[in-house]
Backbone bond lengths (Angstrom), bond angles and torsions (degrees), N, CA, C in turn:
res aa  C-N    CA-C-N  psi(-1)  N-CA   C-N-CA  omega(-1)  CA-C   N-CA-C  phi
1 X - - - 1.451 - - 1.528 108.55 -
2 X 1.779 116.54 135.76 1.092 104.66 175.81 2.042 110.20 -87.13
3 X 0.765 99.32 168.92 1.705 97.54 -171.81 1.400 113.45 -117.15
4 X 1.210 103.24 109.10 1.600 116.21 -173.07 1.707 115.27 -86.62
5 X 1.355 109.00 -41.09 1.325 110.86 -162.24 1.788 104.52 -137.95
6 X 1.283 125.62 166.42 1.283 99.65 171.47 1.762 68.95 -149.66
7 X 1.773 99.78 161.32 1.341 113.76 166.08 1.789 129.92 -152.56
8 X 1.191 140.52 137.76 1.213 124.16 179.10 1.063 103.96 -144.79
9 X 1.635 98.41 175.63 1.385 104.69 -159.16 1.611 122.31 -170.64
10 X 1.581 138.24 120.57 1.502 120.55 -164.65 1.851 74.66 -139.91
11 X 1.846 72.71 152.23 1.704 108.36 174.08 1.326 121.21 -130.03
12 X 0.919 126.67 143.29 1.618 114.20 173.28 1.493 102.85 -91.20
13 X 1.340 118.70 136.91 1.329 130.33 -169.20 1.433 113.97 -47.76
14 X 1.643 112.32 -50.37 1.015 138.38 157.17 1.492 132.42 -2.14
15 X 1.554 106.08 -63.78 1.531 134.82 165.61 1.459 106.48 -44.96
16 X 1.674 119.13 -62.25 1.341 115.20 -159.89 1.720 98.72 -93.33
17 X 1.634 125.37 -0.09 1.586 108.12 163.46 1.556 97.22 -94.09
18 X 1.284 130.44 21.80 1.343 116.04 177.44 1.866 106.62 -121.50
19 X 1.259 104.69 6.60 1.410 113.58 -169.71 1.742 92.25 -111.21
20 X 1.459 97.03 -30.75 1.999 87.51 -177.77 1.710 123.48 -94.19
21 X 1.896 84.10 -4.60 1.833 94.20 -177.40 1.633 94.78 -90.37
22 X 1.296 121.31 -18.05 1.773 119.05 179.81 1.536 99.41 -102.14
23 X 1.503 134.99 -12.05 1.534 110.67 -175.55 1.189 124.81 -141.85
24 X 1.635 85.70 1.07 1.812 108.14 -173.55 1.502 138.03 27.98
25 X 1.249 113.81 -98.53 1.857 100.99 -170.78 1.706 96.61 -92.69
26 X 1.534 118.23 -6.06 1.626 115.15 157.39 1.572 114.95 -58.63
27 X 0.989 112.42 -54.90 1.672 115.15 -176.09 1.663 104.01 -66.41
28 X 1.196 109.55 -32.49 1.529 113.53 -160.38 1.857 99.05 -65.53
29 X 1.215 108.77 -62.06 1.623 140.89 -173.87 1.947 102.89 -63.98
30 X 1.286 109.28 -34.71 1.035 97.92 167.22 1.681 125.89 -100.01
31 X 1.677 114.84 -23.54 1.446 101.56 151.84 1.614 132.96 -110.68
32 X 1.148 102.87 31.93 1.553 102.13 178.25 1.517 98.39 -146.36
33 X 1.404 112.23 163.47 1.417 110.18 -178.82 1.883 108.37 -113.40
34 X 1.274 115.81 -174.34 1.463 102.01 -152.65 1.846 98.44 -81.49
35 X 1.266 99.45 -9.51 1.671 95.83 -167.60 1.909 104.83 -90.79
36 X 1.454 94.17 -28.15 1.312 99.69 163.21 1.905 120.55 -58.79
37 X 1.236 112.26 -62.54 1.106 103.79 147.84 1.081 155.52 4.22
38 X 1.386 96.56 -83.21 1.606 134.63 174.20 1.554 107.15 -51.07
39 X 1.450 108.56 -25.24 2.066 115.97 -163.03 1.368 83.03 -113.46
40 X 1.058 155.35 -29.62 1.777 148.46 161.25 1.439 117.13 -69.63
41 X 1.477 114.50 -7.94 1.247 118.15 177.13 1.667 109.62 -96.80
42 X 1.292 128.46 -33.60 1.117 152.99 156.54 1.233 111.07 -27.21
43 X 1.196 136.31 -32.27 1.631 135.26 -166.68 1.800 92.01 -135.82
44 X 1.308 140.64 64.19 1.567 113.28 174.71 1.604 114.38 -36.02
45 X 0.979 129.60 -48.71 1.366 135.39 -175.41 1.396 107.85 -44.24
46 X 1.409 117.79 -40.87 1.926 117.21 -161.62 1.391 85.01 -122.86
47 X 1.089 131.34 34.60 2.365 139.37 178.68 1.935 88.31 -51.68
48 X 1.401 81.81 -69.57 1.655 87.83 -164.82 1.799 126.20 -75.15
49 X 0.867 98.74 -42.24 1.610 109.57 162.04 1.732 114.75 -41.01
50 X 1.273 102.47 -51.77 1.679 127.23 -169.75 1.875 104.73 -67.27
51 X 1.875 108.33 -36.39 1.370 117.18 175.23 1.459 98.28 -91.58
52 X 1.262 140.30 -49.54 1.558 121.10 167.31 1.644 122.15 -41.58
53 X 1.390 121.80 -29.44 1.168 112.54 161.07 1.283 144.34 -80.57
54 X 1.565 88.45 -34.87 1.923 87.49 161.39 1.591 116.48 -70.82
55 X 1.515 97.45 -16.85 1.871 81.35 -175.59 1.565 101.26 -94.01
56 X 1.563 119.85 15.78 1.490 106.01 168.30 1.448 107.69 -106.99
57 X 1.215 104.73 -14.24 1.477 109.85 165.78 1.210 119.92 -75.78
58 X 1.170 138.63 -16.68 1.732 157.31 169.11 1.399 87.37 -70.63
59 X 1.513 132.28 -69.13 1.195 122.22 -150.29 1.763 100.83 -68.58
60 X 1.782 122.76 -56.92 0.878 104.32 165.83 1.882 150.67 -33.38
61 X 1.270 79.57 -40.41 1.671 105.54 165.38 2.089 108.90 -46.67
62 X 1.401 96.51 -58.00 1.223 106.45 -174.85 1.601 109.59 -59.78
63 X 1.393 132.24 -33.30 1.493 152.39 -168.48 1.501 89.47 -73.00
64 X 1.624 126.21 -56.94 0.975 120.54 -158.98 1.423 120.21 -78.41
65 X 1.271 111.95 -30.17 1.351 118.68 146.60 1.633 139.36 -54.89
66 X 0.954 104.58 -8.71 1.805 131.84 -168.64 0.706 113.68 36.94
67 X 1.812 108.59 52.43 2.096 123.60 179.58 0.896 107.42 -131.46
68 X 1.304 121.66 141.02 1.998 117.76 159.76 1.680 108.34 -99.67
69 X 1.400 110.24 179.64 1.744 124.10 169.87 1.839 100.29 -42.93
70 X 1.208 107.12 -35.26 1.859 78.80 -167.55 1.235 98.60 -79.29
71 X 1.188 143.79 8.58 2.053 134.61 -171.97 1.959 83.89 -98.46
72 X 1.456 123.19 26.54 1.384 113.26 149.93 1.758 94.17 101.51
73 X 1.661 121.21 -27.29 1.522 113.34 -171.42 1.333 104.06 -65.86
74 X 1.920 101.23 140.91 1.767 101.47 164.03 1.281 92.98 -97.70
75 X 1.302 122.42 -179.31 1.223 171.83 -143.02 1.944 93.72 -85.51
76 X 1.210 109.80 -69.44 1.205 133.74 177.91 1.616 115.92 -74.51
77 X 1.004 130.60 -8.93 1.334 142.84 155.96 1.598 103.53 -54.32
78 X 1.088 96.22 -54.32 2.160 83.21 177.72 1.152 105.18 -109.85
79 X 1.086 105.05 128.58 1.748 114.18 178.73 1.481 100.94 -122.30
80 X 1.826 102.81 143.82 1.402 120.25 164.05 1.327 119.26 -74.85
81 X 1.112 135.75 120.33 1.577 140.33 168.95 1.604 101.18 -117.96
82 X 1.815 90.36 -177.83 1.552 98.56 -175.25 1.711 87.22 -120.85
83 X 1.240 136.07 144.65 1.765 146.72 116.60 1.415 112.10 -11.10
84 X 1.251 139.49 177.54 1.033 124.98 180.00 1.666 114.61 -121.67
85 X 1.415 91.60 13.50 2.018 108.75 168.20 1.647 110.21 -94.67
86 X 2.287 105.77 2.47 1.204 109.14 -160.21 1.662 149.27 84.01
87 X 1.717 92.66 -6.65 1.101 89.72 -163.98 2.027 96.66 -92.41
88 X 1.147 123.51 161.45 1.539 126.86 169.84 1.023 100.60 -38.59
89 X 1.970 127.54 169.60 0.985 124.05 165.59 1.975 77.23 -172.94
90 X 1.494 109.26 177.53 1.457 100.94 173.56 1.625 91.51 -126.34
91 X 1.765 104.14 178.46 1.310 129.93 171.38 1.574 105.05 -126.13
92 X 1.116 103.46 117.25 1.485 101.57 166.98 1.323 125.94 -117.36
93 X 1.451 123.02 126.96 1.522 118.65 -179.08 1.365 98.12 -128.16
94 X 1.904 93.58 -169.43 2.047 116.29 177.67 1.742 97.69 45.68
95 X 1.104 131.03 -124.34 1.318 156.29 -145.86 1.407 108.42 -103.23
96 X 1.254 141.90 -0.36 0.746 173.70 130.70 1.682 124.73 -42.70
97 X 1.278 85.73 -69.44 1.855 105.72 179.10 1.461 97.62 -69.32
98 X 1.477 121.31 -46.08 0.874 119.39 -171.82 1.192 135.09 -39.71
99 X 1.748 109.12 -63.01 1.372 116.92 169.45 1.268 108.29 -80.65
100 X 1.085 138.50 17.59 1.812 139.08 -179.00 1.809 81.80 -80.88
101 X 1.486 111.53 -58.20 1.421 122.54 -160.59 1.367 127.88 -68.68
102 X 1.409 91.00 -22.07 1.633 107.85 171.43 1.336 118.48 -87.14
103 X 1.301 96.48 -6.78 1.639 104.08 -177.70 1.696 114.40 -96.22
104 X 1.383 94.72 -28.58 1.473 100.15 174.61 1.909 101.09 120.57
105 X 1.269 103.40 -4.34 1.346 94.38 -164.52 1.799 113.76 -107.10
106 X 1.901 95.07 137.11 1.275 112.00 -150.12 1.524 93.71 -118.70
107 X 1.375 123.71 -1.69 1.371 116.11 -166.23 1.374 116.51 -147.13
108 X 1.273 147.22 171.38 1.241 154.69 -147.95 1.377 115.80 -161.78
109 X 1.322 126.72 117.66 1.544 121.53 158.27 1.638 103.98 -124.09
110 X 1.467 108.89 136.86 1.254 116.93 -173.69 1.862 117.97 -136.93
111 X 0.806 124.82 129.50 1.577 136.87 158.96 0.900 130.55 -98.02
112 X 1.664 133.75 120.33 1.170 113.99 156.19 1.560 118.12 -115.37
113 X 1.101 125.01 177.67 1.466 120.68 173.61 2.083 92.34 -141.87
114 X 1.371 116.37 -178.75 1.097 138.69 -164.62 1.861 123.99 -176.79
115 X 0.880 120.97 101.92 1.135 102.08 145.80 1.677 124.85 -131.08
116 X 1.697 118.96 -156.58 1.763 115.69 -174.87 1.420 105.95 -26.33
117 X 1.660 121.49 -53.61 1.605 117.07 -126.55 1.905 81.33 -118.73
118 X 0.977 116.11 -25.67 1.654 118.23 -157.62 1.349 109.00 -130.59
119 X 1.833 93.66 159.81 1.961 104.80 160.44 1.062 90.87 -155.84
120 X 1.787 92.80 172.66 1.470 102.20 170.60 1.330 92.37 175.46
121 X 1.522 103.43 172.45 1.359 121.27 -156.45 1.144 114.71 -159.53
122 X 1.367 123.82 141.12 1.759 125.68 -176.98 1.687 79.34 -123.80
123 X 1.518 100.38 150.09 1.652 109.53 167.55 1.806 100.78 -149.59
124 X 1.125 111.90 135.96 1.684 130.56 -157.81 1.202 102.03 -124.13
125 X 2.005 126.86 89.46 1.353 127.21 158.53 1.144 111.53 -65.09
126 X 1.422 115.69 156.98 1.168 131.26 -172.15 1.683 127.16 -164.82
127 X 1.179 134.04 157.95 1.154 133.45 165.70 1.814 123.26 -105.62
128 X 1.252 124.49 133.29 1.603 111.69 -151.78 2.192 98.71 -81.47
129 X 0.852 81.64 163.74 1.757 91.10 179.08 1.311 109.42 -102.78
């Protein structure tokens, strides 16, 4: 893969259980998508940890693109998924896809890590060889 963009990113878990105890299925619906969700719902124990990482992987995502929310991306435009060996990978659509495509970039490498207090995430645009 050639490597276009690189991005990272840590949260304290903290932030995003204090954004869903003040705004709940508003914050949820507007930064996560339902399948995201759906894989944070899967573990109650790691709920929040599991949404601190996709939303540091969103932000990374955004770094790697060298865009923020005002170049038109929502929240839900990049979504965290898994490959089917498990490992992360992203989805990008709308405004999102857009400049992924204009950029040249066809590919994705992503990390996350997690633990009690923290997350974070590196995400690696790219174009395939």
């Amino acid at each position: 893969m050639h490597v276009i963009g690189v991005g990272i990113d840590i949260i304290e878990v903290s932030r995003i259980a204090r954004m869903i105890e003040e705004h709940g299925a508003r914050f949820l619906n507007r930064v996560f998508t339902p399948a995201e969700q759906d894989y944070a719902n899967t573990s109650p124990i790691q709920r929040v940890q599991r949404l601190a990482a996709r939303f540091a992987a969103k932000e990374a995502a955004l770094k790697a693109l060298c865009m923020g929310l005002r170049e038109g991306i929502s929240w839900t435009d990049i979504e965290c998924t898994h490959r089917s060996d498990g490992s992360p990978t992203l989805n990008v659509r709308e405004r999102a896809a857009e400049i992924a495509q204009g950029r040249g970039i066809d590919a994705w490498l992503v990390s996350l890590t997690h633990i009690q207090h923290m997350a974070a995430a590196t995400v690696t645009a790219g174009r395939k060889i």
